[in-house]
C-alpha positions as CSV (number, residue, x, y, z in Angstrom):
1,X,-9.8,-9.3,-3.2
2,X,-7.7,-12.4,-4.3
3,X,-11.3,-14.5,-4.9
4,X,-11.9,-11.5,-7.7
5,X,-8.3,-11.3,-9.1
6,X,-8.5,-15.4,-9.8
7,X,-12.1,-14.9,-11.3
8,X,-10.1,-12.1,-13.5
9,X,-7.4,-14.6,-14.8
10,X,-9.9,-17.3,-15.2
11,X,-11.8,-14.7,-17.6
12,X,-8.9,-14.2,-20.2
13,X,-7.7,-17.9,-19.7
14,X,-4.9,-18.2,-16.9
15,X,-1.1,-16.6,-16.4
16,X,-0.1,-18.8,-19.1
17,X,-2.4,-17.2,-21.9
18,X,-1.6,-13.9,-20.3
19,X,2.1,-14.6,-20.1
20,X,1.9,-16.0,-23.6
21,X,0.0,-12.6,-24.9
22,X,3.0,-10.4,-23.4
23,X,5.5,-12.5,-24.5
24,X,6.5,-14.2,-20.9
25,X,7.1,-17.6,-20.0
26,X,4.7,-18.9,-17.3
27,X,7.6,-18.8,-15.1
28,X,8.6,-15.4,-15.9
29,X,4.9,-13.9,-16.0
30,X,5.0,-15.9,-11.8
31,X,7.9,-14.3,-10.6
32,X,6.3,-10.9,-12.3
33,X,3.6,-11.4,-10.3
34,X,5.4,-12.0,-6.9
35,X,7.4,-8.6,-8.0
36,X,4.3,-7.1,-8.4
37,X,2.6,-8.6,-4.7
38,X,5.6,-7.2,-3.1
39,X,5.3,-4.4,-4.0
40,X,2.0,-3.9,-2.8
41,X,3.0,-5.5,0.5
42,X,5.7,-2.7,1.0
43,X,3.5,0.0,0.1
44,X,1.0,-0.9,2.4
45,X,3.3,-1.2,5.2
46,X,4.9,3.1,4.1
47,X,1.2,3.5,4.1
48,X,0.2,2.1,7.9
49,X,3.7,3.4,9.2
50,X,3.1,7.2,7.4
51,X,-0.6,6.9,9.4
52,X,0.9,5.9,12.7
53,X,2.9,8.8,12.6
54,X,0.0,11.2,12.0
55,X,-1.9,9.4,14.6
56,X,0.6,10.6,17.2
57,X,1.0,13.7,16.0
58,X,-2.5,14.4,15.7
59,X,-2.4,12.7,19.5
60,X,0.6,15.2,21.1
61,X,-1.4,18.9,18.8
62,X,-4.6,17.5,20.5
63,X,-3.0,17.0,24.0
64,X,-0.9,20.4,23.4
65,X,-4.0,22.5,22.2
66,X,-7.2,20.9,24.4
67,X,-5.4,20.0,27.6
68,X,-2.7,22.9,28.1
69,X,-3.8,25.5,26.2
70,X,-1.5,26.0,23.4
71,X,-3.3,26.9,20.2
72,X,0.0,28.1,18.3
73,X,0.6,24.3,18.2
74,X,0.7,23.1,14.6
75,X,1.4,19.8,13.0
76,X,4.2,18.6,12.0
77,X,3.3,16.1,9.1
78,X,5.9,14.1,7.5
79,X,5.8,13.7,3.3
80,X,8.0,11.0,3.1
81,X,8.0,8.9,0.0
């Protein structure tokens, strides 16, 4: 993914011609982009912790409903944000 993001920058000439297009000093347009990977980084951690929780709730219906019996058992998702 990062191989195709540098090949993307190289295209249009580097931060500094992008920063320089937006009006951004190559050290601004740098911390923008650590912003920006952080971002990312925490919403793929909500996004593996939001499927860990479905995974054991899928786990304790399927348990509930194919080992005991209990087909009223729903799930209980969670739509955090």
């Amino acid at each position: 993914m990062m191989g195709m993001f540098d090949d993307l920058i190289g295209k249009v000439g580097g931060l500094e011609a992008i920063a320089a297009q937006i009006g951004l000093t190559p050290e601004q347009m740098q911390g923008l982009m650590s912003e920006i990977s952080g971002k990312i980084a925490d919403t793929f951690t909500e996004i593996v912790a939001a499927n860990a929780r479905q995974a054991k709730e899928l786990d304790r219906v399927g348990q509930s409903v194919g080992k005991k019996g209990h087909t009223a058992q729903r799930l209980k998702l969670d739509h955090r944000r």
